[in-house]
N, C-alpha and C positions, 0 to 999 in steps of 0.2 A: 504493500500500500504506500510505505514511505518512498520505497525508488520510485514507482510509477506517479507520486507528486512531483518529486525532484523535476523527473524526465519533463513533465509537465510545464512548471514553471519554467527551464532550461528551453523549453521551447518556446512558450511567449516571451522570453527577454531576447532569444536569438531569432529574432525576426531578420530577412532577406535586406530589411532597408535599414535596419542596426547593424548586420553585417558591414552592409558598406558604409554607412557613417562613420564606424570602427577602423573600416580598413584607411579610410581616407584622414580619418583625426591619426591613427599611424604614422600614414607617412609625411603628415603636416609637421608631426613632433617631432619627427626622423631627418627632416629637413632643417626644424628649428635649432636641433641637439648637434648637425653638421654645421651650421653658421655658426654657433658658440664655440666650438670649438677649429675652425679656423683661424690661422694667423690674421690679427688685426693689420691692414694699410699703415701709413700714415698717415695722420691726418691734415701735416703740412701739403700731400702734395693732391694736385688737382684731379679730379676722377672724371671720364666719360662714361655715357650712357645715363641712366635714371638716378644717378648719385646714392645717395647714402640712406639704410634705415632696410625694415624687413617688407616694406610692400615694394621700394627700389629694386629690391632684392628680387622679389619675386618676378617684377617686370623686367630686370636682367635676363632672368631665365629665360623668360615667354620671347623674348625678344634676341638672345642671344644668338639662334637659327641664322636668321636671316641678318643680323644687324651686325655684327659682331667685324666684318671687313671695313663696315663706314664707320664704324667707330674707332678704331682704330688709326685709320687714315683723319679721321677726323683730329684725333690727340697727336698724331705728330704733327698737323698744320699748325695746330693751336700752340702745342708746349715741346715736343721735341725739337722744333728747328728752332726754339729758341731759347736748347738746353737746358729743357726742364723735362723731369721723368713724371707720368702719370699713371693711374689706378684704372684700368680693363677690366670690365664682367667676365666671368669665365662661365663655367659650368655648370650645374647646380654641386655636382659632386667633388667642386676641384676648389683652391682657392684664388682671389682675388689676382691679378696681376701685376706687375712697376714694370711699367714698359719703360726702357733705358733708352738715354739720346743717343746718337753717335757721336757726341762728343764725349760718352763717360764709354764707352765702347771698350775700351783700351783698361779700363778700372775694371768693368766686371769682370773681361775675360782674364785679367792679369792674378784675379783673387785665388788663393790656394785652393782645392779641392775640399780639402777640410770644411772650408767655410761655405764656398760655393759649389754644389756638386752637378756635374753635369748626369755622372750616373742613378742617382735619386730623382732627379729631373725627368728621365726617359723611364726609369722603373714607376713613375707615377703617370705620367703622360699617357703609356701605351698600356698600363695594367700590367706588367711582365710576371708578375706574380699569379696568375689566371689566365696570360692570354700565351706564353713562353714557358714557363716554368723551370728557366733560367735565368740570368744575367746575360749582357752581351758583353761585358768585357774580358771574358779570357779574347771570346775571338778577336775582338777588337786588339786586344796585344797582340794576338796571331797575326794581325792582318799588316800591323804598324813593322812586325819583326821580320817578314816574309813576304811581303807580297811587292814591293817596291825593286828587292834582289831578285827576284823572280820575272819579274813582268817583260823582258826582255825576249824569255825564254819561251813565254808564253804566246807570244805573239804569232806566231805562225798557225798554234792551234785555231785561236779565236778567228784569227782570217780565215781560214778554212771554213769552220764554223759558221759567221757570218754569210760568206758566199753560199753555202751550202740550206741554212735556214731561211734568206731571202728568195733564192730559186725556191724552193718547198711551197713558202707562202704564197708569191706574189704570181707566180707560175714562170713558165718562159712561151707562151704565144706573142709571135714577134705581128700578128693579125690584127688581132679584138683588143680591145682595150676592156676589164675588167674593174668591176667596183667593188672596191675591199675595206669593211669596217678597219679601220685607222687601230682604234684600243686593241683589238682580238688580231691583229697582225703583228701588232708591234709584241706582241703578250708573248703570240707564238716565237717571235726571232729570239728575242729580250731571255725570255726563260732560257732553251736553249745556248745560248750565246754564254749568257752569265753562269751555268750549272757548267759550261765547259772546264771554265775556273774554276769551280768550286769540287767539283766530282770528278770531272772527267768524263771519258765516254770507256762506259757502255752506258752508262746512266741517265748524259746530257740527250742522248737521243730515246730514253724509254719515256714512251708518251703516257704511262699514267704516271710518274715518277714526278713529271714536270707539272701534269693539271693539278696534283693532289699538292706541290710546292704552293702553285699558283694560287689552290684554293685557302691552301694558309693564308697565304699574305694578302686574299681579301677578306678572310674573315677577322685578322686583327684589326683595319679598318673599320670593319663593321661592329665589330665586336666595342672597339674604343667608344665610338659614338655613341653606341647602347647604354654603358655603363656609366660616360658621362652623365646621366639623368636620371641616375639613381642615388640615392642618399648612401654616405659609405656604408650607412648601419648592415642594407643589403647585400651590397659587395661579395660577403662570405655565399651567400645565397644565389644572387642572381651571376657572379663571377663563373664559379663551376657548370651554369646552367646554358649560355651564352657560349660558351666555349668547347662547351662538346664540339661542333665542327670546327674548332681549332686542334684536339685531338683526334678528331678521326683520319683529317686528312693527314697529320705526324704522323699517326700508324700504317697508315697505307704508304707513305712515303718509307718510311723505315724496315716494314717489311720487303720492300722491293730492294731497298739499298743495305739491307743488313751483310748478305755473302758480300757484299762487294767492300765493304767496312771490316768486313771479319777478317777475310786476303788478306788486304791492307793491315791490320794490323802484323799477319801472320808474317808476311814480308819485312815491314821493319823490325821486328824481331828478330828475323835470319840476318837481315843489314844489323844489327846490333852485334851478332855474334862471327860475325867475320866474313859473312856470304854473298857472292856477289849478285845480287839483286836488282835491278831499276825499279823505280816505284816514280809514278807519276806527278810533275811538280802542281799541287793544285791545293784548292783549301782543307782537301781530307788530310793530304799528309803534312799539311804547315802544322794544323791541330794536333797530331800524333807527335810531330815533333816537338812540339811546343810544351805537351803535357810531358815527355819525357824530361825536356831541360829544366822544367821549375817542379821536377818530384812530382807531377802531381798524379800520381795511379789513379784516384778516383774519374780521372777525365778519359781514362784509354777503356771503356766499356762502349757496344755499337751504338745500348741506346743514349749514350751522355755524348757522344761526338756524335750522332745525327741531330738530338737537340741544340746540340752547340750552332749548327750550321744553320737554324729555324732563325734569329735574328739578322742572316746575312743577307739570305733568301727574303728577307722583306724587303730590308732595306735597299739590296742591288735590285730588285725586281722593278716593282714597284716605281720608285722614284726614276728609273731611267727611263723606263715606256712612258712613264709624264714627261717628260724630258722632250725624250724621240715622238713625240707624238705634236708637242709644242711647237717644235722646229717645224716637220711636218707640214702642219697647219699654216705657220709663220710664212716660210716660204712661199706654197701654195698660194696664198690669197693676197701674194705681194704684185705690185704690176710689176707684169711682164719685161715690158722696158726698163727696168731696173736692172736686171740679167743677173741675177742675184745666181738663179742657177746654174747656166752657161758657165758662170764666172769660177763657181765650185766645182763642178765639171773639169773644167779647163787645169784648174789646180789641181785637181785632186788623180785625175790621169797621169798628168805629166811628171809628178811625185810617182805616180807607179810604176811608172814608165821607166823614167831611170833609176828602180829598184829594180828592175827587170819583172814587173808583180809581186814586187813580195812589201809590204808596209816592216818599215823599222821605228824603233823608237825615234830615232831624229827625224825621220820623213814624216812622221804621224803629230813631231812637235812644230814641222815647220809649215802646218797648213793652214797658214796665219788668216787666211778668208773662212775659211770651215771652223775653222776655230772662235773666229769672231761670231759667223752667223747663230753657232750654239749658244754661246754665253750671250750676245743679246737678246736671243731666246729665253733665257734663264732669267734675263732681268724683266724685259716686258710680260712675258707670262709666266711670273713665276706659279710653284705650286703651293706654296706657304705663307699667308701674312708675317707670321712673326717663326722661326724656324730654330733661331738661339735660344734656348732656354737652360736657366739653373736653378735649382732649389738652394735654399738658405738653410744648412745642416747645424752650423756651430749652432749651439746651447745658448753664448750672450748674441746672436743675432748678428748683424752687418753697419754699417755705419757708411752714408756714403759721405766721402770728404766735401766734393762740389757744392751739393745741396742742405748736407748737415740732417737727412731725413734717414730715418733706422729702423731695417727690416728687420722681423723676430725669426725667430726659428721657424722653419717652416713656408717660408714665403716664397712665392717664384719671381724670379727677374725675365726678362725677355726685351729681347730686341726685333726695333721694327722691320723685316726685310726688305717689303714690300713700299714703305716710305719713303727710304735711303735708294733704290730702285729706279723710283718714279717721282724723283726730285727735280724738276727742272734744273736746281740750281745746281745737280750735280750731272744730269744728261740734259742736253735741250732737246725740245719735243719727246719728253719722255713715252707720250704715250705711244709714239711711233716706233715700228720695227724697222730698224735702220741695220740691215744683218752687217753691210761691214764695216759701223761705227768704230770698233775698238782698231780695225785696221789703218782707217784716218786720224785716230787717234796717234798712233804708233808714228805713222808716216811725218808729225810734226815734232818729232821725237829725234834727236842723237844722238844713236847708239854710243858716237866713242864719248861720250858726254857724260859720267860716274852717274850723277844726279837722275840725269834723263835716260839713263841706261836701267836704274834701276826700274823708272815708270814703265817701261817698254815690258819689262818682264812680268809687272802686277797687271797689265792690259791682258794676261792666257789666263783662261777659263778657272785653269785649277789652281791656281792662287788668289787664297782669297784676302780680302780686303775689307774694313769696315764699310768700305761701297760694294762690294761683292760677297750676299752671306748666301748663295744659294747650298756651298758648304759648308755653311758656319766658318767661321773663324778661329784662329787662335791656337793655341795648343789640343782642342779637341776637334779640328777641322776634320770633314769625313775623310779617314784614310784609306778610303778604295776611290778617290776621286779621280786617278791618275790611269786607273782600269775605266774605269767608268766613262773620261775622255775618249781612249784609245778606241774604247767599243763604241761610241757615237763616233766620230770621224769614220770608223771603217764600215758603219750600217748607210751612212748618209753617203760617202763616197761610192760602194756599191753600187746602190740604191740609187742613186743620179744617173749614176752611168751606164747602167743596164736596163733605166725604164724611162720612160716618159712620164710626167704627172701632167692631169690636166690642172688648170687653173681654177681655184673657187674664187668667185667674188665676194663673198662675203666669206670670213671667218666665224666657223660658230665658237660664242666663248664658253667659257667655266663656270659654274654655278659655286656657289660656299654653302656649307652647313657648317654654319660656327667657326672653325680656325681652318675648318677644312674643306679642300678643294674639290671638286666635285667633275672632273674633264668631258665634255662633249661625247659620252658613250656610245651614238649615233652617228658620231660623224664619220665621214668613209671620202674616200681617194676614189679617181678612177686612174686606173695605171696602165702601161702597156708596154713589153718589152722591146726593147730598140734593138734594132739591124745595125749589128758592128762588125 
């Protein structure tokens, strides 16, 4: 009699619209209990968007989708070009922002690691604790140790490689001109190409190997987004839940690639004991080797060296077919009469020419038009508002000297990319694609001139510059940048040379969700193979 009251009562108080009342007074307090404990701004310095207080706040959020690139650009008109650092909405799950001028540029990146971490930055940023389930910095030592002495070597594969994945894609009828989705072309070469480095082949060419990489690295996109807009209380909850298709496709990857990780060990191993062996120079064996020189046995297991390789495969993927897809486009919808592509044609043959076809490191460095038309690429469309980011680790917080304003623990700094970019007073007509601006630049430059010799050399792509963050900057600048070049020059030079692109008149652009970039997934080329 008493359970069957219980049960009773328990049902008139859990009514379907107390239910949700519940759930929603939940995540109200779950949002209020994340605001409280957020690092506080300062309150010396100036905020965009709906300012300050908890209904601000709210309208931050609502608004942060679509808003978040104008505002931005908004706070460097106002306070960074006149050296003043300001307060950005973020996320609802993330905290507040200090977006740095480029005049303090040189302060941030110059601050110890201790105080300023770039690695707590990206472990919060992308979720790496749910969406990786590792760290990316062994590899990142790997890559800083290895891959620079390497890349020399490697050069002949990727060429290969590239000519071989652009004939796959783009086809070779020298007849018809075909229309080819631009993203899903560039996915096929990009993956391909970059797993050359990284695995090698038999692997670079196994085609579920490469879809199930690729499907990683759009689900940690998707996956970041998600999470942003949930209160951390969830995180433990909705992290695990979100990310199943972050683990399915690892496992599918890693079962494919496990024998070929297993050899690989089993080889250097023999190479350890006096056996003469070759083992192929790529990111599996930089990792093996790397684990063996810093002691670290826990790292030489298949499945800790395939997740090792899960952060690279974003990052190389990912960002370069934004890249290559931008150029792409850039060119494309430039007039004709420009001869932007003739032009790169012209260079980029005649560089092959007297290699006899084969690209070298100097010849890939001196394709000073391809090389410009890429990095103005990089600045007019870039794929990042703000792309530098640090977290504030030390315990007593930051002090900036310029401004005398003081971040607590916990805080994120960033700078603006996208600003410094599309500065007039630092490109004129900025918002023009002028591919071989950096080249004109160069040309009023001399060389034997120390001063002017130095500018000539900050004018290539992969040196970057407080005017140049599409690599970030500084001592944590991306260290595959130098691979990442070599593979655009040699997709673009190809890719000129062997097809015809038709012209679009209009460029379709990029959409934003919040800091992130969103690329024309519909847009498509029509292309056609040329009679050489």
């Amino acid at each position: 009699m008493a359970v069957a009251l219980s049960s009773q009562v328990l049902e008139s108080l859990l009514t379907p619209g107390r239910l949700v009342l519940l759930s929603v007074l939940f995540v109200v307090i779950s949002f209020i209990v994340d605001i409280s404990r957020l690092p506080s701004c300062p309150d010396s310095l100036p905020r965009v968007g709906f300012g300050r207080g908890l209904v601000a706040s709210v309208k931050n959020w609502v608004y942060y989708v679509s808003r978040y690139n104008d505002w931005i650009a908004d706070g460097y008109e106002k306070y960074n070009k006149k050296g003043r650092a300001f307060v950005a909405p973020n996320s609802p799950s993330r905290p507040l922002e200090i977006v740095v001028p480029k005049s303090q540029t040189a302060w941030m990146l110059e601050q110890p690691d201790r105080v300023l971490s770039t690695k707590e930055a990206h472990r919060d940023s992308l979720f790496n604790d749910y969406q990786f389930g590792v760290d990316d910095q062994f590899p990142i030592r790997t890559i800083h140790k290895h891959l620079a002495r390497n890349i020399v070597n490697l050069l002949p594969g990727i060429q290969k490689e590239v000519h071989a994945s652009i004939d796959d894609v783009y086809g070779t009828d020298t007849e018809n001109w075909r229309t080819l989705n631009i993203w899903n072309s560039l996915i096929g070469i990009v993956s391909r190409v970059t797993n050359r480095m990284l695995v090698g082949d038999p692997l670079c060419h196994n085609e579920e190997f490469l879809r199930n990489q690729v499907a990683f690295a759009d689900a940690i996109v998707r996956n970041g987004l998600i999470m942003n807009f949930f209160p951390k209380v969830f995180h433990p909850i909705v992290g695990p839940l979100v990310t199943i298709t972050n683990r399915r496709a690892w496992r599918k990857t890693y079962e494919i690639g496990k024998p070929v990780i297993e050899q690989r060990l089993r080889d250097m191993g023999r190479i350890d004991s006096g056996a003469d062996v070759q083992v192929p120079e790529d990111m599996l064996t930089w990792l093996i080797r790397q684990a063996k020189a810093e002691g670290a046995a826990e790292e030489l297991s298949p499945v800790m060296l395939s997740k090792r390789l899960l952060p690279v495969e974003f990052a190389a993927i990912h960002t370069t077919v934004l890249t290559a897809s931008n150029v792409l486009l850039d060119l494309a919808s430039s007039d004709p009469s420009l001869g932007y592509i003739d032009a790169i044609r012209k260079e980029t043959s005649q560089a092959l020419s007297e290699g006899n076809g084969h690209w070298t490191k100097d010849s890939l460095a001196n394709l000073h038009l391809t090389d410009s038309a890429i990095k103005e690429s990089m600045r007019v469309s870039y794929f990042a508002r703000c792309l530098t980011h640090r977290k504030v680790i030390a315990p007593e917080g930051v002090t900036n000297p310029t401004e005398g304003w003081h971040a607590p623990e916990g805080s994120f700094l960033t700078l603006d990319l996208a600003g410094v970019h599309l500065d007039p007073e630092a490109f004129p007509e900025p918002e023009k694609y002028d591919a071989f601006r950096f080249v004109k630049l160069r040309e009023q430059l001399d060389p034997k001139n120390p001063e002017e010799a130095m500018k000539i050399k900050r004018l290539g792509m992969v040196t970057t510059s407080p005017e140049h963050l599409t690599f970030s900057h500084g001592r944590h600048a991306c260290p595959g940048r130098f691979f990442v070049a070599h593979e655009l020059k040699m997709i673009l030079a190809y890719l000129l040379n062997n097809y015809d692109i038709k012209h679009i008149e209009k460029r379709p652009q990029n959409d934003w969700v919040g800091a992130t970039v969103i690329p024309p997934m519909e847009a498509t080329l029509e292309v056609k193979r040329r009679k050489i």
